[in-house]
VEXDREN-2710 file (C-alpha; in Angstrom, 1 decimal):
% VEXDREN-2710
k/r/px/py/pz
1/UNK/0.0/0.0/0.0
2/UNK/1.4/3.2/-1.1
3/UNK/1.8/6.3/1.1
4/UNK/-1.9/8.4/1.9
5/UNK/-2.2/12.0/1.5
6/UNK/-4.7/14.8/2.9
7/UNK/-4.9/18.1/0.9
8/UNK/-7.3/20.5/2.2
9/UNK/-7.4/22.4/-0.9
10/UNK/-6.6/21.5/-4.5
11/UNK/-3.4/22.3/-5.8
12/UNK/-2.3/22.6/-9.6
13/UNK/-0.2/19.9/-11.4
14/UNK/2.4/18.7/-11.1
15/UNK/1.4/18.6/-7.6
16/UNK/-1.8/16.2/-7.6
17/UNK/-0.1/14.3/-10.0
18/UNK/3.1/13.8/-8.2
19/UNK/1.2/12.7/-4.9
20/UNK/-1.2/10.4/-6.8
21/UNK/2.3/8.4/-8.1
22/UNK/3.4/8.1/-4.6
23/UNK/0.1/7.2/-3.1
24/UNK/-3.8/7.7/-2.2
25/UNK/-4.3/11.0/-2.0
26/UNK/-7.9/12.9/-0.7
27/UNK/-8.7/16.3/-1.6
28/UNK/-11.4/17.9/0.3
29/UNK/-14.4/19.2/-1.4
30/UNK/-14.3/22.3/0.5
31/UNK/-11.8/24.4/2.8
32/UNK/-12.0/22.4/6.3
33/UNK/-13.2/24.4/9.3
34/UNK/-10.7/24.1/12.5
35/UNK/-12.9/20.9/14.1
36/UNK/-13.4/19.3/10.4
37/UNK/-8.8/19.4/10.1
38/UNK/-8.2/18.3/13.8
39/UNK/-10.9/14.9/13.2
40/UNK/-9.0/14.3/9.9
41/UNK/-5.2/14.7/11.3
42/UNK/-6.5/12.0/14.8
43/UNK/-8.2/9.6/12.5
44/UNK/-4.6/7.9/11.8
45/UNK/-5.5/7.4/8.2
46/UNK/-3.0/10.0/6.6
47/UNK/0.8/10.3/6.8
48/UNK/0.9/13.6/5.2
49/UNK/-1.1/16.7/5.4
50/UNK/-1.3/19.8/2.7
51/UNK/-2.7/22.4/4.0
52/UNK/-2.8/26.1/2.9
53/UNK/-2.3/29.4/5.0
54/UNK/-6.1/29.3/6.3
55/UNK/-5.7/25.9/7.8
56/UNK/-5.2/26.8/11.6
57/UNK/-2.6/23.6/12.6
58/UNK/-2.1/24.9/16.7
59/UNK/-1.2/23.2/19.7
60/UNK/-4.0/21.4/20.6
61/UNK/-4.7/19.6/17.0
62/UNK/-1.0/18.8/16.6
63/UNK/-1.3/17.0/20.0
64/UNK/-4.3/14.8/19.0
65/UNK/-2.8/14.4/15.6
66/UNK/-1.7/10.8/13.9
67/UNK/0.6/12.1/11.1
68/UNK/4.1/12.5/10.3
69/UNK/4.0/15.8/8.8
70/UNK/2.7/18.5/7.8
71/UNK/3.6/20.4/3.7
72/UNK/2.1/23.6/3.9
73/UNK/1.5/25.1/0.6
74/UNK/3.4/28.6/1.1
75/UNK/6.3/30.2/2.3
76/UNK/5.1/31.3/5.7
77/UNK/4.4/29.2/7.8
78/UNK/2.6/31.6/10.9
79/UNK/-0.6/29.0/10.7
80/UNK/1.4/26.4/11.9
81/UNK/3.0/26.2/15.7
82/UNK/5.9/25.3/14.8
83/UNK/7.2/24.2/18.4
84/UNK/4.1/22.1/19.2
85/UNK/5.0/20.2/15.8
86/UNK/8.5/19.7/17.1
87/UNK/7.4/18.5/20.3
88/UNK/5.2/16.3/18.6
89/UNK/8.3/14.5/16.1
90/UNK/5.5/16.2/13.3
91/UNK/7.8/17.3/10.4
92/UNK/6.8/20.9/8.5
93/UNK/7.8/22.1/5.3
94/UNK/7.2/25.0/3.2
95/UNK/8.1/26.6/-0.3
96/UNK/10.6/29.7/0.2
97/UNK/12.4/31.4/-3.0
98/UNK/9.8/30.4/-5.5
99/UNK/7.7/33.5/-4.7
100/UNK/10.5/35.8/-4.4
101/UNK/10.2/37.8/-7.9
102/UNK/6.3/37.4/-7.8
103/UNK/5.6/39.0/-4.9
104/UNK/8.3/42.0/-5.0
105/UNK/6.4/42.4/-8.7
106/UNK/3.1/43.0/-6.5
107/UNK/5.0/44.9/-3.8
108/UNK/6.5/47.4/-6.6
109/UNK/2.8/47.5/-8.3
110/UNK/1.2/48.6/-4.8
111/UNK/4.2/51.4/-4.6
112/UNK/3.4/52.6/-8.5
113/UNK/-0.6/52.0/-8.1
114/UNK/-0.9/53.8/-4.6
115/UNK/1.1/56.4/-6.0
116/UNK/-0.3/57.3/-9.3
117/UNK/-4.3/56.7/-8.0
118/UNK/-4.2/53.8/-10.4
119/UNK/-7.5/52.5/-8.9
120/UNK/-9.3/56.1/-8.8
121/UNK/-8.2/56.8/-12.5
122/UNK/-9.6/53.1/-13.8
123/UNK/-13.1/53.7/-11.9
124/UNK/-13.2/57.5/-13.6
125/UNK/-13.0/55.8/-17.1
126/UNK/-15.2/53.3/-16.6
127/UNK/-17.7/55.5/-14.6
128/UNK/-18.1/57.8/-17.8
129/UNK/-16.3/60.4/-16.0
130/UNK/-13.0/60.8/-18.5
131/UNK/-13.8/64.4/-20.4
132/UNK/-10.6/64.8/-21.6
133/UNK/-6.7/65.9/-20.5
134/UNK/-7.2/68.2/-17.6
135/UNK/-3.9/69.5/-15.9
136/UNK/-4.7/69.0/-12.2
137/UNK/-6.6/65.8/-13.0
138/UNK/-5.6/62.7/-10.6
139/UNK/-2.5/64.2/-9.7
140/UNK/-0.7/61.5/-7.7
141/UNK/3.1/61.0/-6.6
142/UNK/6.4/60.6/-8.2
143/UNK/8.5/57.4/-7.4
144/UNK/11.6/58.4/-9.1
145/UNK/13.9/60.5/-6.2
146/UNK/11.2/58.8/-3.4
147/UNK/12.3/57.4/-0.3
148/UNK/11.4/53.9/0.2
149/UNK/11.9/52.3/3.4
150/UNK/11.8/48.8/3.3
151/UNK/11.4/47.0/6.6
152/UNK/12.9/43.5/7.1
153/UNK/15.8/42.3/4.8
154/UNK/15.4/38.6/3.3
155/UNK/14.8/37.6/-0.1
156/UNK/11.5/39.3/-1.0
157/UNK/12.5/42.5/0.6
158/UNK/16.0/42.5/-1.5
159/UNK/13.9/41.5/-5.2
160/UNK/11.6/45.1/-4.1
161/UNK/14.6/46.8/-3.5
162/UNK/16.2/45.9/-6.7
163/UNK/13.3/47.1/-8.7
164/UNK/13.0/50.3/-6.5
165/UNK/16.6/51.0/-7.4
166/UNK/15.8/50.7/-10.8
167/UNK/12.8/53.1/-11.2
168/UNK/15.5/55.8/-8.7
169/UNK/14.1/55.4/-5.7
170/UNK/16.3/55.9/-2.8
171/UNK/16.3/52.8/-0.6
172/UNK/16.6/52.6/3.1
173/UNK/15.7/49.3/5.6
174/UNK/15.7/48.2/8.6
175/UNK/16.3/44.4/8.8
176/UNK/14.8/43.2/11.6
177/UNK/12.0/45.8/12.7
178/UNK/11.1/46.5/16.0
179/UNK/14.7/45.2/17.1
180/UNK/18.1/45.8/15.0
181/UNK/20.9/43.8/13.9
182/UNK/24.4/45.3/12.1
183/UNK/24.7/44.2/8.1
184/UNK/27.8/44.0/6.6
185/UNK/28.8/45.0/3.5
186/UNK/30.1/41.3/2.7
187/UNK/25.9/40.7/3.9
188/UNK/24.6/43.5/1.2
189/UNK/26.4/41.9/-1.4
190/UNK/25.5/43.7/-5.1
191/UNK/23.3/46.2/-2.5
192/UNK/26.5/47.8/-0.8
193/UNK/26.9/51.6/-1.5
194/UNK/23.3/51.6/-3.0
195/UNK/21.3/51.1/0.4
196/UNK/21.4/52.2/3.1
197/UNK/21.0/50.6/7.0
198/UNK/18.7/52.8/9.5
199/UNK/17.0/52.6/12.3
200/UNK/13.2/51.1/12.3
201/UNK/12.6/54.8/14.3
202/UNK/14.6/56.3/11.5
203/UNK/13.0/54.1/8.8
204/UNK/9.0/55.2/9.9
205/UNK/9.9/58.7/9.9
206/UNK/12.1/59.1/6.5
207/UNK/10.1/57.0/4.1
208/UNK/7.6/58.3/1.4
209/UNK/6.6/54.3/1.2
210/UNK/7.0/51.9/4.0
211/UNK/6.8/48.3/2.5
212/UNK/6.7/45.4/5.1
213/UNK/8.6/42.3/4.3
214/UNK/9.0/40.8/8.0
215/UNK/7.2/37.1/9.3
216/UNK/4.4/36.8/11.6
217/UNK/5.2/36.1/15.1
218/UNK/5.0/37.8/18.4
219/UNK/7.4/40.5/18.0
220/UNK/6.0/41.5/14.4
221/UNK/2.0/41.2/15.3
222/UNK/0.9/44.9/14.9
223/UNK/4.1/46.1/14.0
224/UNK/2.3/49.0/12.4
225/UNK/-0.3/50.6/14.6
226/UNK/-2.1/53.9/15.3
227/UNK/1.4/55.1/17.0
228/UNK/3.3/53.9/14.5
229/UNK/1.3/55.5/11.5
230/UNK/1.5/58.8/13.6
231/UNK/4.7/59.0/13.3
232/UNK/5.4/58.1/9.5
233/UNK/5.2/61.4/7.0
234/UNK/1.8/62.7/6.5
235/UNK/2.1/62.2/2.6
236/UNK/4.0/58.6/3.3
237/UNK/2.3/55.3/1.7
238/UNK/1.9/52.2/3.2
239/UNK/2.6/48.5/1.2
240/UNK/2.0/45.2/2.8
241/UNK/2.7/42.1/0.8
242/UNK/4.0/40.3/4.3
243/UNK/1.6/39.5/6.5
244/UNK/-2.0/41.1/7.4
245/UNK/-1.9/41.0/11.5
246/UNK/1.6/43.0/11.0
247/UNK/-0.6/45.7/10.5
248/UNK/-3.6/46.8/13.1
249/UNK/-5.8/47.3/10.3
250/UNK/-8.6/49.4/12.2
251/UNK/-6.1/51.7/13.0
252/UNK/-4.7/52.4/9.2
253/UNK/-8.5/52.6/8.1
254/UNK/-8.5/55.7/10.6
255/UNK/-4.9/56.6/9.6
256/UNK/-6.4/56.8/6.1
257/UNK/-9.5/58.4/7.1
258/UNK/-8.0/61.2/8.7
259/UNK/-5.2/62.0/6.2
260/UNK/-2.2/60.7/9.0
261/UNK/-1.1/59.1/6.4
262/UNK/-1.7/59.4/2.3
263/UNK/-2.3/55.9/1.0
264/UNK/-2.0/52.1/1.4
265/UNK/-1.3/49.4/-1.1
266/UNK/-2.7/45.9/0.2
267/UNK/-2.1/42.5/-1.0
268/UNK/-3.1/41.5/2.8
269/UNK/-5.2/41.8/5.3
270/UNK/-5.3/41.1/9.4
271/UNK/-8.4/38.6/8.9
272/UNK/-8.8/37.2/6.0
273/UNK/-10.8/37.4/3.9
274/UNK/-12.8/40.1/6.1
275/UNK/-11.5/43.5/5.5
276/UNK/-11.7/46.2/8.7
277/UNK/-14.8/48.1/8.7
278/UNK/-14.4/50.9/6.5
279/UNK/-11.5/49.9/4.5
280/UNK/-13.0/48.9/1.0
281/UNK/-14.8/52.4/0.9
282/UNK/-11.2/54.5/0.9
283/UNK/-10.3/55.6/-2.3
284/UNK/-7.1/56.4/-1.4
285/UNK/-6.3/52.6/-1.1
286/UNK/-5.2/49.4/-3.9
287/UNK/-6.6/46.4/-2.1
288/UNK/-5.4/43.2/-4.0
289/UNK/-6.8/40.1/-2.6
290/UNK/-3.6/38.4/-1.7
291/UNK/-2.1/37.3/-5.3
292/UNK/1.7/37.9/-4.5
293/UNK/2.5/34.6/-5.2
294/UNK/0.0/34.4/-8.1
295/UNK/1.5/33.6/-11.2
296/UNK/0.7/30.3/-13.2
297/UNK/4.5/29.5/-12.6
298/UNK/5.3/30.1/-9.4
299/UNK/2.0/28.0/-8.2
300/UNK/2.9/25.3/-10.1
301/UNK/6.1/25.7/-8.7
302/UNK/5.1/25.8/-5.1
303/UNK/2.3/22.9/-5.8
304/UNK/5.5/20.8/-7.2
305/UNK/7.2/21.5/-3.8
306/UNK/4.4/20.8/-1.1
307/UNK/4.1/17.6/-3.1
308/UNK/7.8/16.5/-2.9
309/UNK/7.9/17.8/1.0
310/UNK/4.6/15.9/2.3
311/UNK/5.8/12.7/0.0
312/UNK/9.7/12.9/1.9
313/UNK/7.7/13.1/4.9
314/UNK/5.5/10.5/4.1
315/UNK/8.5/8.6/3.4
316/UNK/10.7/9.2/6.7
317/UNK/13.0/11.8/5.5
318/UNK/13.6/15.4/6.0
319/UNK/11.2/17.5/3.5
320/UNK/13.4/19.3/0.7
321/UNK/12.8/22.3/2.6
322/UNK/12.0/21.5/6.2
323/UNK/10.9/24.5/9.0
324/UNK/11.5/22.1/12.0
325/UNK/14.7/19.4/11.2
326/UNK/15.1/18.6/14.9
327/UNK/11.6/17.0/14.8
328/UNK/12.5/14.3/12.9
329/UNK/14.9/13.3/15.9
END
């Protein structure tokens, strides 16, 4: 009997396919509710699990739970508890660098669409509203000569920098907001000279658009919140492609509301796929509903991944790219 697979939501080839060679694999019809994943990871009958970003895997289901591992479908991994699953001997895996030039794509369309009102202007047009040129009509932002400060330093942070230096932006970060950490130049690598290291207090109050590449956890959770946003420049813009609780998102609706703060581009949001009350009726936001990673390649690149990590785990090895190694001990 070959290996048996749960996937909570259907993933594109060569994902399905690869699992079906190495096994049975069930798909659920639906997204599983909390109580729904828990009875399916107890019952025993599955040595794998795929599960997706909205799949809640805590303490208490990885304690009742029969199964070697867990593949999520993603990068992050801030649905899972990672040291329950340690304690546990319950293997995680995830999918980095396959999203990386996807999602600093979407982080540099926020930047240009928050900017340049690209949301406003497309609703004019198709309102019936477009009379012709007019010289003060939609006026937005320049990028070119703007500050951007990017806070958090990894791979996805690095790609929006890259692009920001291309379209003459001037690029400050901070890599480890709230706390700090010295980079070297051997660390900045092709970025030495062109960036520059500040403070996170340094980086809320300097930039013209804050983008957020840090993780979830404790220390990130409403990174950004109504005193934060007071602080940043009163014409600054706000991009998120990270992580929706890194921002309290009732306080940027007010932010917004108010005119603390100019703009927000959002590819996230704190509770998905609810949006703070308020939010959607701003016009002075782009709300994307969470496509940084949303390319026909870079899915079936991530669906090829979960499948070889849940089938190693299945298997008894260490995933290709494993969150908690020591668990297989």
């Amino acid at each position: 009997m070959g290996h048996r697979f749960l996937v909570t939501t259907a993933i594109p080839d060569p994902g399905f396919q690869l699992l079906s060679d190495a096994g049975e694999v069930t798909v659920l019809p639906e997204p599983p509710d909390y109580e729904t994943l828990a009875a399916f990871c107890a019952s025993g009958d599955f040595d794998a699990v795929l599960t997706q970003l909205r799949d809640v895997v805590d303490a208490p289901l990885l304690a009742g739970a029969r199964v070697k591992g867990i593949s999520n479908y993603a990068v992050g991994y801030n649905n899972i508890d990672i040291d329950a699953a340690t304690r546990h001997g319950i293997l995680v895996g995830n999918t980095p660098g396959v999203l990386t030039d996807a999602t600093a794509d979407i982080a540099m369309l926020l930047i240009l669409g928050a900017a340049r009102r690209v949301v406003e202007a497309d609703r004019l047009v198709r309102d019936g509203k477009f009379h012709g040129w007019e010289p003060e009509l939609l006026l937005g932002r320049d990028v070119s000569g703007a500050v951007l400060g990017v806070a958090g330093f990894g791979r996805i942070a690095r790609a929006t920098a890259r692009r920001a230096l291309g379209f003459g932006m001037q690029v400050i970060f901070s890599p480890r907001p709230p706390g700090d950490r010295p980079v070297s130049e051997d660390e900045l690598g092709e970025f030495a000279g062109k960036v520059q290291q500040v403070a996170w207090s340094e980086l809320i109050e300097r930039s013209d658009f804050l983008s957020l590449h840090v993780p979830l956890n404790e220390d990130t959770r409403h990174l950004v919140d109504a005193q934060i946003l007071g602080r940043m420049k009163p014409d600054a813009i706000l991009i998120n492609t990270a992580r929706g609780p890194v921002v309290d998102e009732a306080a940027l609706v007010d932010a917004l509301r108010s005119g603390v703060i100019a703009g927000a581009g959002l590819d996230v949001f704190e509770d998905e796929p609810k949006l703070a009350a308020g939010l959607a009726e701003l016009p002075n936001t782009v709300l994307l509903p969470h496509v940084g990673s949303a390319t026909v390649r870079v899915r079936s690149e991530m669906a090829r991944l979960s499948a070889l990590n849940a089938i190693a785990i299945a298997e008894g090895r260490l995933p290709l790219h494993p969150v908690n190694p020591q668990a297989l001990a």
